[in-house]
ZAPAKOL-524575 format. One record per residue (C-alpha): residue number from 1; residue in three letters; x negated, y negated, z. Coordinates in nm, 4 decimals. Layout:
<r NUM; ALA; <X; Y; Z>>
...
END
This chain:
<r 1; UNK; <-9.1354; -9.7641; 11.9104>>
<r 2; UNK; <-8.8238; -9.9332; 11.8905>>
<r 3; UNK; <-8.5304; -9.7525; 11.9452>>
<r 4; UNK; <-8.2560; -10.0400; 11.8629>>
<r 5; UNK; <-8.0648; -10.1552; 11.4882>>
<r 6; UNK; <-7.9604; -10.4575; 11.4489>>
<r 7; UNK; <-7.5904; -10.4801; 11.4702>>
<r 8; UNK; <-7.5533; -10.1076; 11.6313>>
<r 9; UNK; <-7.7885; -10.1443; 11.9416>>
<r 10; UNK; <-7.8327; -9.7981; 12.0580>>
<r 11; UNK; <-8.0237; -9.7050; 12.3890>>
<r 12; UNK; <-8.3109; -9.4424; 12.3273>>
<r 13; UNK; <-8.2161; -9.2883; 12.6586>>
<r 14; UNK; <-7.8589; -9.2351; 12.7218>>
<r 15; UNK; <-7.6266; -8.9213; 12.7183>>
<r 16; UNK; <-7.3781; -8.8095; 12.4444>>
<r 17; UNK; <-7.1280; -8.8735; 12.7148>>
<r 18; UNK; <-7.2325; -9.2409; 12.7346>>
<r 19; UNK; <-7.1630; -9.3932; 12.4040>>
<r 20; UNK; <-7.0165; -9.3002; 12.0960>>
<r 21; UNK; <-7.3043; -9.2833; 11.8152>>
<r 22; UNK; <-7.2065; -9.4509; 11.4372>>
<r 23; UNK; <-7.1431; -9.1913; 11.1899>>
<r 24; UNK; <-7.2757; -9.2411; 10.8234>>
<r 25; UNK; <-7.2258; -9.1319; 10.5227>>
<r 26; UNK; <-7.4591; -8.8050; 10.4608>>
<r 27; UNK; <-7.5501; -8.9506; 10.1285>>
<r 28; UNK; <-7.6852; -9.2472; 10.2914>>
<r 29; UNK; <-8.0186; -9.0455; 10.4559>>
<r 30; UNK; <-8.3042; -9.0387; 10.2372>>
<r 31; UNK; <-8.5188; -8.7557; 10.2907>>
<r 32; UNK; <-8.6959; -8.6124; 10.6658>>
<r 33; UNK; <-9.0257; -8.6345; 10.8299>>
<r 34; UNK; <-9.0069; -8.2796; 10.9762>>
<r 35; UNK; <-9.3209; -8.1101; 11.0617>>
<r 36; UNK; <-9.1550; -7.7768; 10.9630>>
<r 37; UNK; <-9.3397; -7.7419; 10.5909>>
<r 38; UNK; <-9.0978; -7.4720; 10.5317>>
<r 39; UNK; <-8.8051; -7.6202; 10.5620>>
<r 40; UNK; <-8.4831; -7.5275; 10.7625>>
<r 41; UNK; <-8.4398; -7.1631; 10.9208>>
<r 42; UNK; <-8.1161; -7.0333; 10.7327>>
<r 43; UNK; <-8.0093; -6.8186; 11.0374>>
<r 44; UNK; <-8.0529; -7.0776; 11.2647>>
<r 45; UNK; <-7.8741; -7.3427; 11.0254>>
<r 46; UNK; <-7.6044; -7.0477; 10.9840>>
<r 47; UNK; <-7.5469; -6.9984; 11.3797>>
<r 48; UNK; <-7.5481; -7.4268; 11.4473>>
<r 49; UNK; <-7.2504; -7.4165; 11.1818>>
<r 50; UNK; <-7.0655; -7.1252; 11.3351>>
<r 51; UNK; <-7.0734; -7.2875; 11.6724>>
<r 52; UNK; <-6.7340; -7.4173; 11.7918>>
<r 53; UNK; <-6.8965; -7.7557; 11.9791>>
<r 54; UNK; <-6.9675; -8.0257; 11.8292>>
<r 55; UNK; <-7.3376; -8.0948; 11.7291>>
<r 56; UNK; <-7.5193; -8.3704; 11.9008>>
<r 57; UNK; <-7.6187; -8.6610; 11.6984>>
<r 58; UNK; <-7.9420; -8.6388; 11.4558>>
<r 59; UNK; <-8.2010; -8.9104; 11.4999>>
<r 60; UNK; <-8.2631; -9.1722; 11.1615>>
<r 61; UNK; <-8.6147; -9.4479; 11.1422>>
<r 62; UNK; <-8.3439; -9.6706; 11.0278>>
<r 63; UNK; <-8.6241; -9.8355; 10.8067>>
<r 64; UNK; <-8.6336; -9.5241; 10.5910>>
<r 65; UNK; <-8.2571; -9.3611; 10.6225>>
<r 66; UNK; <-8.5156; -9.0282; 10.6808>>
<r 67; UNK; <-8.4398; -8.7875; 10.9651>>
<r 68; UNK; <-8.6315; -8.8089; 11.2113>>
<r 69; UNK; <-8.4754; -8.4840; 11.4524>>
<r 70; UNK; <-8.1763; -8.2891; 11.3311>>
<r 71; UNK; <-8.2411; -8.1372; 11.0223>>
<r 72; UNK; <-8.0311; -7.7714; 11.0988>>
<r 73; UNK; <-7.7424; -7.9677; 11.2509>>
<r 74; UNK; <-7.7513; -8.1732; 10.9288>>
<r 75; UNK; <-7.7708; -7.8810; 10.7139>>
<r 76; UNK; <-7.5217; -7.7132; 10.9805>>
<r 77; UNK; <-7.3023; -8.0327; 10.9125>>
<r 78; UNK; <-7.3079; -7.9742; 10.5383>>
<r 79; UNK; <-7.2093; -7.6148; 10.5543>>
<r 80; UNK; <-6.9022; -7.7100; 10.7281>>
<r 81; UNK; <-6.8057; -7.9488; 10.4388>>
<r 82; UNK; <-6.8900; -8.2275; 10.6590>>
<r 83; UNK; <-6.9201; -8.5358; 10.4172>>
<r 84; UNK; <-7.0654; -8.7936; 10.7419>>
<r 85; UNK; <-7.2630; -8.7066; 11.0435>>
<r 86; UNK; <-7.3330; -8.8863; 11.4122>>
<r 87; UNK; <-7.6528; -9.0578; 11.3997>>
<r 88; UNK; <-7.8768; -9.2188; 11.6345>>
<r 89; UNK; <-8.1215; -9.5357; 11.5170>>
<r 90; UNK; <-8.4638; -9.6320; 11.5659>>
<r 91; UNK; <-8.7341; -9.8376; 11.4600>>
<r 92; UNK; <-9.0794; -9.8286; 11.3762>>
<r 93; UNK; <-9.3036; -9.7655; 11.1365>>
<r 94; UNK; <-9.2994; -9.4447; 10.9364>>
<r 95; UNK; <-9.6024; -9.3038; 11.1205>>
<r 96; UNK; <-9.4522; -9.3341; 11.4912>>
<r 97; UNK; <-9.1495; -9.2009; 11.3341>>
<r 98; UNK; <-9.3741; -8.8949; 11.1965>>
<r 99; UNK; <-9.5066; -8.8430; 11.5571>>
<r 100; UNK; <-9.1730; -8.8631; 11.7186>>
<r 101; UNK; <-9.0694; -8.6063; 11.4927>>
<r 102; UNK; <-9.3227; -8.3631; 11.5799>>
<r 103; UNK; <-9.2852; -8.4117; 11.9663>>
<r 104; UNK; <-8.9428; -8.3681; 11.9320>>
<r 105; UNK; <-8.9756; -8.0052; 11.7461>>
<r 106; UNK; <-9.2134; -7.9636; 12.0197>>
<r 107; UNK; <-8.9640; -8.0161; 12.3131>>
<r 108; UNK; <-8.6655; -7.8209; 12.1413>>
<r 109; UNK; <-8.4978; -7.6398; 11.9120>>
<r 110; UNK; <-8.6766; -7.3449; 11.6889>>
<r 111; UNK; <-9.1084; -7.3601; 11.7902>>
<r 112; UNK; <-9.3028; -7.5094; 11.5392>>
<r 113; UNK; <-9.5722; -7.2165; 11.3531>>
<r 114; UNK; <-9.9429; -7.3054; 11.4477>>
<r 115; UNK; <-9.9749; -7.3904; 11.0716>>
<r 116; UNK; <-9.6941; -7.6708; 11.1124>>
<r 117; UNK; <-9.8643; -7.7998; 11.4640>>
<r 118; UNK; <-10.2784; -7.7746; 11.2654>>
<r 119; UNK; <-10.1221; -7.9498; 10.9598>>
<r 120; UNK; <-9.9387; -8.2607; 11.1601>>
<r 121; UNK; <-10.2120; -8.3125; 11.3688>>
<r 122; UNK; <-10.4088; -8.3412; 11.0642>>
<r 123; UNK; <-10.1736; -8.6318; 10.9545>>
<r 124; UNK; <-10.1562; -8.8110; 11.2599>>
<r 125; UNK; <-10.5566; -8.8145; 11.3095>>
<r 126; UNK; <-10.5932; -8.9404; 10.9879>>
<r 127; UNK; <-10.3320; -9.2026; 11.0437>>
<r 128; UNK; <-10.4756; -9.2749; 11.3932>>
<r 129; UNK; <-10.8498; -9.1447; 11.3898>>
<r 130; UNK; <-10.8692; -9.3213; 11.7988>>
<r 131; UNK; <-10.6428; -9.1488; 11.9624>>
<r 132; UNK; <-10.8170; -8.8911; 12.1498>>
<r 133; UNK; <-10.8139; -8.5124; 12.0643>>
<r 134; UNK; <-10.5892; -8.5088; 12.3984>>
<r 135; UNK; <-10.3073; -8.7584; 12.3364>>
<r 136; UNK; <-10.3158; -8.5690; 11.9589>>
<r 137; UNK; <-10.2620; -8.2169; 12.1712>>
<r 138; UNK; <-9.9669; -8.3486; 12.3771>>
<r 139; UNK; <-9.7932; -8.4230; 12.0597>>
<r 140; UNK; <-9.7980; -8.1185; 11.8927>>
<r 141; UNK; <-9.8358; -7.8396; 12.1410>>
<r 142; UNK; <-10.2284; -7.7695; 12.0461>>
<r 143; UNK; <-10.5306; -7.7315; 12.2780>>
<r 144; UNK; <-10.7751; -8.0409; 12.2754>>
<r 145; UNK; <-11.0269; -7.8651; 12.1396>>
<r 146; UNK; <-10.7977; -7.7240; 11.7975>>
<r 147; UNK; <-10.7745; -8.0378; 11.7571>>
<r 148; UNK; <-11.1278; -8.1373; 11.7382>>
<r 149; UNK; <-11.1755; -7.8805; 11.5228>>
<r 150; UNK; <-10.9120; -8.0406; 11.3255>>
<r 151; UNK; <-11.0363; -8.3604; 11.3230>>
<r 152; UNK; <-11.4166; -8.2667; 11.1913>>
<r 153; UNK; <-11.2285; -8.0875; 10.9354>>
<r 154; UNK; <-10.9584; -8.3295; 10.7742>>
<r 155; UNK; <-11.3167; -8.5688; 10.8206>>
<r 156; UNK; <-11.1277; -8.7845; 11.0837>>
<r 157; UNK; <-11.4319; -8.8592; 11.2737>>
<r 158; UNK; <-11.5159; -9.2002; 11.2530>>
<r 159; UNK; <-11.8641; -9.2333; 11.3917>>
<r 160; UNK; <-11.8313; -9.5932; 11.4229>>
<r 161; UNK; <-11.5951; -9.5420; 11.6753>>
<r 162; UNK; <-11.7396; -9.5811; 12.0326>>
<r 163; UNK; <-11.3463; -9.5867; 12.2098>>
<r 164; UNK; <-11.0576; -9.3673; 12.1718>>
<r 165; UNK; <-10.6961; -9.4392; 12.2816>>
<r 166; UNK; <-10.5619; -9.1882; 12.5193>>
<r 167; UNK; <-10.2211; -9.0726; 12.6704>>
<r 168; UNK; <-10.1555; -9.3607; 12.8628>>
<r 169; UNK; <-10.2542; -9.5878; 12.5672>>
<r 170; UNK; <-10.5654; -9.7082; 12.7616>>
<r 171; UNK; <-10.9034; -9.7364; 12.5497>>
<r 172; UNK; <-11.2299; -9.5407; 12.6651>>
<r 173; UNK; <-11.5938; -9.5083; 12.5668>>
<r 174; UNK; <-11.5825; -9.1574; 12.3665>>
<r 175; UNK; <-11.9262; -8.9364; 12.5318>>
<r 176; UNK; <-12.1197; -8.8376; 12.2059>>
<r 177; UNK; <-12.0841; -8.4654; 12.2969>>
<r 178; UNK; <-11.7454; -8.4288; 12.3432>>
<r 179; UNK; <-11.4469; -8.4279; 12.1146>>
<r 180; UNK; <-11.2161; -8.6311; 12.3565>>
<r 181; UNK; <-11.2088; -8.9025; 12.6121>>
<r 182; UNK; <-11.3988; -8.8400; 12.9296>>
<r 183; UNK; <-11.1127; -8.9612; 13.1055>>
<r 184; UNK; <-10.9003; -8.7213; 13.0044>>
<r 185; UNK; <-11.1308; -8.3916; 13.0288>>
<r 186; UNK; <-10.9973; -8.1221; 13.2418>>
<r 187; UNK; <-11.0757; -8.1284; 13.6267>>
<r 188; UNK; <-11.1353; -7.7338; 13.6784>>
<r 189; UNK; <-11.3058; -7.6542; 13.9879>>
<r 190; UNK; <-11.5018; -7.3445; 13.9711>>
<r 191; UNK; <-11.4239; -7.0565; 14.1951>>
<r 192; UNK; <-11.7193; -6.9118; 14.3244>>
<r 193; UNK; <-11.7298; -6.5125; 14.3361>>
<r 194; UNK; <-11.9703; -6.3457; 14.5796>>
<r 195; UNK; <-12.0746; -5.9652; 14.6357>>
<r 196; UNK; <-11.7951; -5.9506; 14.8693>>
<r 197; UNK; <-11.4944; -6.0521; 14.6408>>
<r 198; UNK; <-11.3414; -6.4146; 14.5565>>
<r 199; UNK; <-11.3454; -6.7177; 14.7450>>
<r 200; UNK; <-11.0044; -6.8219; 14.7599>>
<r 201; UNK; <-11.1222; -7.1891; 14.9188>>
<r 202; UNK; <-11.3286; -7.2635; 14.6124>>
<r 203; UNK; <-11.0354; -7.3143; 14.3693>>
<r 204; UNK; <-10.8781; -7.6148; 14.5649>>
<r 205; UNK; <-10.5022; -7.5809; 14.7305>>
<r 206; UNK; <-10.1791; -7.5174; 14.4842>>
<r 207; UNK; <-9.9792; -7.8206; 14.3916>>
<r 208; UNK; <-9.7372; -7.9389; 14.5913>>
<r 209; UNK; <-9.3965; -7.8865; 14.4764>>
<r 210; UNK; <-9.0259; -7.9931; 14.6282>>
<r 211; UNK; <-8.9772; -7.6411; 14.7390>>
<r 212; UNK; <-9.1681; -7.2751; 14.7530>>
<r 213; UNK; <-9.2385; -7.0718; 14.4021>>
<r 214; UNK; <-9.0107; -6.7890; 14.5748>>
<r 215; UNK; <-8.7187; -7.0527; 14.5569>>
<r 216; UNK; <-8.8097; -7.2559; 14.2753>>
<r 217; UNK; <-8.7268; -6.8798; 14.0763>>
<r 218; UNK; <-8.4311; -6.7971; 14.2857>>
<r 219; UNK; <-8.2769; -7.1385; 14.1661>>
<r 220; UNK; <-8.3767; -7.0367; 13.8306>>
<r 221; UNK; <-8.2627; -6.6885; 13.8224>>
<r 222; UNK; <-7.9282; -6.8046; 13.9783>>
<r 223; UNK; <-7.8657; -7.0023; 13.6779>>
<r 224; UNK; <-7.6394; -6.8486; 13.4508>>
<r 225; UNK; <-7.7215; -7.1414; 13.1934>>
<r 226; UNK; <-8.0996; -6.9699; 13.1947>>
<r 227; UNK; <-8.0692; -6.5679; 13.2931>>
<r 228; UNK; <-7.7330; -6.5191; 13.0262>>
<r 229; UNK; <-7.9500; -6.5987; 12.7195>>
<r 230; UNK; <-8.2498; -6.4262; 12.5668>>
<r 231; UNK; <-8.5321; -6.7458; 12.5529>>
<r 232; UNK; <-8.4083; -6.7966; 12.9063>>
<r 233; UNK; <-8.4766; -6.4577; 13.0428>>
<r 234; UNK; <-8.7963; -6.4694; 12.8534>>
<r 235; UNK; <-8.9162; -6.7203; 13.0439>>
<r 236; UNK; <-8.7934; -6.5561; 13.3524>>
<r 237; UNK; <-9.0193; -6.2509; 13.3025>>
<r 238; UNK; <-9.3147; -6.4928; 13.1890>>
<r 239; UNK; <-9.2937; -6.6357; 13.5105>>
<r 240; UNK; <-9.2388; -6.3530; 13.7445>>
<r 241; UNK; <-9.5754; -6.2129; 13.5476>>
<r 242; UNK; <-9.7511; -6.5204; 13.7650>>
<r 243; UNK; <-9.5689; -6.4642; 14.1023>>
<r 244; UNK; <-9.8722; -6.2847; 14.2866>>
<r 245; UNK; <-9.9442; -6.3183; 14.5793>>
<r 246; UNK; <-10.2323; -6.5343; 14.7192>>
<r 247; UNK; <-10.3981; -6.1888; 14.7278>>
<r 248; UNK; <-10.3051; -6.0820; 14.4524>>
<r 249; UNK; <-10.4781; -6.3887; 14.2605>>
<r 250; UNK; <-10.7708; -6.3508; 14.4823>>
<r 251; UNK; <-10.8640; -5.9958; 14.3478>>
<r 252; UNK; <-10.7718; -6.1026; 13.9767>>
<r 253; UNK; <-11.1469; -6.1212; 13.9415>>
<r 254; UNK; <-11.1936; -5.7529; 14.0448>>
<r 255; UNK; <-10.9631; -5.6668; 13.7340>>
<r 256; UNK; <-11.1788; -5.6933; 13.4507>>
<r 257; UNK; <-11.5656; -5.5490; 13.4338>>
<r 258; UNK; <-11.8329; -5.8416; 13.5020>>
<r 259; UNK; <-11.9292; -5.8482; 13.1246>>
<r 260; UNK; <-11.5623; -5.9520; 13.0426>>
<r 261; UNK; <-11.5759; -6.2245; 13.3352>>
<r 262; UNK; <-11.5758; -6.5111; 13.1502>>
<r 263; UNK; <-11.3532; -6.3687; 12.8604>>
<r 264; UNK; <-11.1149; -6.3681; 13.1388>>
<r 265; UNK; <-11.2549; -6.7412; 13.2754>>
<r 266; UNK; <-11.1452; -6.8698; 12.9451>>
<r 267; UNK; <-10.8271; -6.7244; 12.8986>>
<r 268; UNK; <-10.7409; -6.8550; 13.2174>>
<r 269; UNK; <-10.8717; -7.2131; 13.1384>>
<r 270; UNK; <-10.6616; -7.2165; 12.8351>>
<r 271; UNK; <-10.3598; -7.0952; 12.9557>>
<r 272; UNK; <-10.3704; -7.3226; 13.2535>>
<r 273; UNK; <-10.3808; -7.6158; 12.9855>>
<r 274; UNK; <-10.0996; -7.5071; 12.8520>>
<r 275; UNK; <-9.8730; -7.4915; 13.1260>>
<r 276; UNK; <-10.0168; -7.8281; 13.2732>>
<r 277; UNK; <-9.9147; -7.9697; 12.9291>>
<r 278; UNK; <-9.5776; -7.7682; 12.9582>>
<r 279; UNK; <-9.5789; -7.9181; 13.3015>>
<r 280; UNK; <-9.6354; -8.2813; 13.1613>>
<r 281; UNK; <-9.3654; -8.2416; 12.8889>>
<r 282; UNK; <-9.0889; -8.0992; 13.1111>>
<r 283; UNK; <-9.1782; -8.4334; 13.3652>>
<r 284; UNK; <-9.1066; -8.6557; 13.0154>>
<r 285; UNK; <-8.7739; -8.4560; 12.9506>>
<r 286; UNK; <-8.6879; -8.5751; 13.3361>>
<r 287; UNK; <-8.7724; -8.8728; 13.2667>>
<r 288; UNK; <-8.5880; -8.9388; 12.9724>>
<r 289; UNK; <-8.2814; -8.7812; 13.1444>>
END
């Protein structure tokens, strides 16, 4: 997607600090492609107008004059009498403007409801039927296989298909069993439990990070930024739930009664594809930074 207009070039990367955004009219915008079938959260709306800094620009598919992200500051903008707003341009068509939308409600601001995430990846597989149930996923926070589920039921299932287009916008054969691209499919290594406990070497060694877990969450912790407000110290006590010890994780299997084993197996799977796609989106925020 393009993220320039003609005559107000605007970089699709690049900090408040680093350019002062046009402001329009508010009567000029035409409508919104949010995800959020509900409309705006008054309290949330309420608390963006009461703030004393100023809001950061909303983004417009100049095409369209809809918004794209930025709905509560808009409404925020019109509760404080606000008769223009900062805006930020791009191109596109209407259904990459749709899906930027929903990634962006994904990455920030108030969490989309599971009906919200079901019912926009119903409109982007039916406006893309070959993208794979995985590129679908990363968009709007769903597990691969919801979206499968998804697909057969909005009838997006094209049989005629034999490729689907995945994350990295390369095409590949689609396997006849599965719902996504083999390329794409998890790589879980099984970990082997004998009479005798787990076998720690069978799961494969940790990723490698720039420094230990114990310092990663010190840095974290130390940040007033993340431990002074309440989604922050949520996810401070989600992740000192997973700081166990190698021993610890070892005798997770010892937990749970053998004929809720692989209940536990596949909460585990699906959780860990959750925070590998948390993982993945916190890499694009980097990125984009």
């Amino acid at each position: 997607m393009d993220s320039t207009r003609t005559g107000s070039a605007l970089p699709s990367r690049v900090s408040r600090d680093d350019v002062d955004y046009p402001r329009i009219s508010i009567g000029e915008l035409a409508g919104t492609f949010s995800p959020r079938r509900a409309g705006e959260c008054p309290e949330h709306v309420e608390a963006l107008a009461q703030a004393d800094d100023e809001l950061p620009p909303i983004v417009v598919h100049w095409p369209s004059m809809k918004v794209v992200d930025g709905m509560h500051r808009l409404r925020a903008a019109q509760r404080r009498g606000a008769s223009d707003i900062a805006v930020r341009f791009i191109d596109g068509s209407e259904d990459d403007a749709f899906v930027l939308a929903v990634e962006a409600n994904i990455r920030h601001g108030l969490p989309l409801t599971l009906a919200d995430r079901r019912a926009a990846a119903a409109q982007m597989l039916l406006a893309h039927p070959d993208w794979s149930d995985r590129r679908i996923a990363s968009s709007t926070g769903l597990a691969p296989g919801t979206v499968a589920a998804v697909r057969r039921r909005v009838g997006a299932q094209n049989e005629q298909l034999t490729t689907r287009v995945g994350r990295d916008n390369r095409r590949r054969s689609v396997r006849p069993l599965e719902n996504s691209d083999p390329a794409e499919q998890p790589r879980l290594r099984a970990v082997g439990v004998g009479r005798s406990g787990a076998n720690a070497s069978a799961g494969g060694s940790p990723p490698r990070s720039a420094a230990p877990p114990a310092q990663l969450m010190a840095t974290l912790r130390s940040d007033p930024s993340v431990r002074l407000n309440a989604r922050g110290r949520a996810v401070l006590q989600m992740l000192a739930a997973n700081n166990l010890t190698p021993d610890e994780w070892i005798r997770l299997p010892e937990s749970v009664p053998s004929h809720q084993a692989s209940v536990l197996a596949q909460l585990a799977e699906h959780y860990a594809w959750r925070w590998r796609a948390l993982a993945q989106r916190l890499r694009d925020v980097v990125r984009e930074t």
